[in-house]
N, C-alpha and C positions, 0 to 999 in steps of 0.2 A: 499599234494604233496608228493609221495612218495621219500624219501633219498635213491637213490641206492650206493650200494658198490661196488666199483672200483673192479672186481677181477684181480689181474697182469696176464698178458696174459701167462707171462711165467711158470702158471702151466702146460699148454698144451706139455712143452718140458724140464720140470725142471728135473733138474736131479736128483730128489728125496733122498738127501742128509736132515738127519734129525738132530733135535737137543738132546743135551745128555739130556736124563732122571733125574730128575725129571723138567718139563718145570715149568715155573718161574710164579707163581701167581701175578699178575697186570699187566703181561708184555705178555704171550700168553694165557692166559684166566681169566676173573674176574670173581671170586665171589659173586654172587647176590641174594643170601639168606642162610638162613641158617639151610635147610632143611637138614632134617637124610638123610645117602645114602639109595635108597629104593632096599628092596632085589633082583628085575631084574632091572639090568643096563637100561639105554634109553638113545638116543640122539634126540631131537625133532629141525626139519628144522621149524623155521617161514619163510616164504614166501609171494609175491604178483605174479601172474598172470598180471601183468600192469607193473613188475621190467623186464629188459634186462638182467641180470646178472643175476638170477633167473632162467631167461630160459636158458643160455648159461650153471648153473650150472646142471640143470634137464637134458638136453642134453647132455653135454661133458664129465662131472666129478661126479658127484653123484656116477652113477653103478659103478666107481672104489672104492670110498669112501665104500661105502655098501660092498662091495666085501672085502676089509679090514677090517673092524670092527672085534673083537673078537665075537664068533656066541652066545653068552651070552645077549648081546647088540640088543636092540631093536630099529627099528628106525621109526619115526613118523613125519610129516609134519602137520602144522598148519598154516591158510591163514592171513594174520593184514588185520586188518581196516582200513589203510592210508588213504583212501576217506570216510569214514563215512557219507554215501549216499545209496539211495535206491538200485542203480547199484551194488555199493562197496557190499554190503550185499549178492546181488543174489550170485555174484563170489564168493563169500565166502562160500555158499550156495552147489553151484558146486563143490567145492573139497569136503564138507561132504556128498553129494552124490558119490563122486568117492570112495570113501572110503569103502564103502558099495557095489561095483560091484567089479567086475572081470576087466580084462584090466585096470589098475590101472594106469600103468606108461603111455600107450597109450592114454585114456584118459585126464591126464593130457598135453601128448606135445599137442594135440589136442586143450585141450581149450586157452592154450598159443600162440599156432598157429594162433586163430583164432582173439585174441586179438593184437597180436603182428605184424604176418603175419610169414607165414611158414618157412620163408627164414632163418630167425634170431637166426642161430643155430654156427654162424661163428668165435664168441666173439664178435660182433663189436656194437655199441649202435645205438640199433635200433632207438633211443628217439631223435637221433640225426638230426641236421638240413640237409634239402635234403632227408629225409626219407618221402615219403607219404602215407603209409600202412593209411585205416583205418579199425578199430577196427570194425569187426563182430561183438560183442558184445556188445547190447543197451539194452536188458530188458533180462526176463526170455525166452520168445518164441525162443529167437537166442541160448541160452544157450541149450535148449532141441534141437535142430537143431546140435546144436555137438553131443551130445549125440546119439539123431539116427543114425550117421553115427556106431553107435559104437552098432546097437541094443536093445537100451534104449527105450521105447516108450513113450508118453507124461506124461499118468499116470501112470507109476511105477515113474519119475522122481521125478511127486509132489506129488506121497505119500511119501517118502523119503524125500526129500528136506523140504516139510510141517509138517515134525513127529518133536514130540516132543524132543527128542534124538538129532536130527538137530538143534534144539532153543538152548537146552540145552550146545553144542559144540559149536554153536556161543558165546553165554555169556562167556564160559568158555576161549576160543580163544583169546577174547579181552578183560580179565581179566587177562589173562597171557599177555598178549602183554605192558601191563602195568606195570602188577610185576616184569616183568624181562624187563625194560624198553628196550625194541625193538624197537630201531627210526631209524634201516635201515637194509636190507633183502640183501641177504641172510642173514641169523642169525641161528648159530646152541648154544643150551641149552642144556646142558648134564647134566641127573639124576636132572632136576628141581633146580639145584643149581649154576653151570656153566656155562658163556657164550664165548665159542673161541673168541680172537683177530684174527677174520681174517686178518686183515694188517700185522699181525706178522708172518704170516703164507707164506712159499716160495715156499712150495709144497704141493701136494696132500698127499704124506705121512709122510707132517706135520700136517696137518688135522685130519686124519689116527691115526696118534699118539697120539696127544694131546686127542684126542675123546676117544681113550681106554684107555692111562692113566687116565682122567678124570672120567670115566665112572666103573672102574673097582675098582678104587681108594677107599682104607676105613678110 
């Protein structure tokens, strides 16, 4: 069952008032290994395709997030395993093929869309009771069925999707999801050693902050 996080509505209209530098380790981002800073910055998003907050972050706030970062700073999305299931897998499957194409971010609202249902772009939980969407997506076949809208054709999907490279990125996915114990999405990991307190977090360019301070940090 996936643990979603709450994100406060009022990023949408915060008044992007930040905290004074240097932000407080335990208290707006923990420490979770004890990895050298590696010489190009990174911030990696863990995600689920099946989270509501997830997709309200992919739709609302992300491209401001991205658009802040210092241009040193690399940013990377990785999918968890919360279902550990044939299905859980394809989805997972899906974004390492997205990865690999063009239309990157459209693809993704896309396969969210189709799990989620289009609408659920508002903040509001979609998971919630009175909501009857159901999920487009039940094997691989419905998976490829997004993708053609995007141009994709069967078999460029599963040579991609079936490459080694693709195995490789799963194992490695939910090897991290581990290490940096990820037990609820969104979840951003900076330079493989840092994980945001999102609840500590009041704005967008508190996120913004803490992610280039963290990220730039030696």
């Amino acid at each position: 069952m996936i643990k979603y996080f709450a994100i406060v509505l009022t990023l949408i209209t915060a008044s992007f008032s930040t905290f004074a530098t240097p932000f407080v380790a335990g208290k707006h981002y923990t420490q979770i290994s004890n990895n050298m800073v590696p010489s190009e910055p990174k911030v990696t998003e863990f995600f689920s395709f099946y989270c509501h907050n997830c997709f309200n972050m992919e739709s609302q706030y992300l491209p401001e997030i991205k658009a802040g970062l210092d241009k040193k700073i690399t940013f990377d999305s990785k999918h968890v395993d919360f279902m550990n299931s044939d299905l859980g897998t394809e989805v997972m499957r899906a974004l390492a093929v997205i990865h690999e194409l063009d239309n990157k971010e459209a693809l993704k609202i896309a396969m969210f869309g189709a799990i989620q249902g289009k609408d659920n772009t508002g903040g509001h939980d979609h998971a919630a009771a009175g909501h009857e969407h159901k999920s487009q997506i039940n094997n691989r076949d419905d998976i490829k069925n997004v993708f053609a809208q995007f141009g994709v054709d069967a078999k460029q999907y599963d040579t991609v999707a079936d490459s080694a490279d693709t195995n490789k990125k799963l194992t490695m996915w939910r090897q991290q999801q581990v290490t940096y114990a990820v037990q609820s999405v969104p979840a951003f990991i900076v330079n493989d050693k840092y994980a945001i307190n999102l609840n500590e977090m009041r704005s967008l360019e508190d996120i913004i902050g803490v992610i280039n301070y963290l990220a730039l940090k030696q």
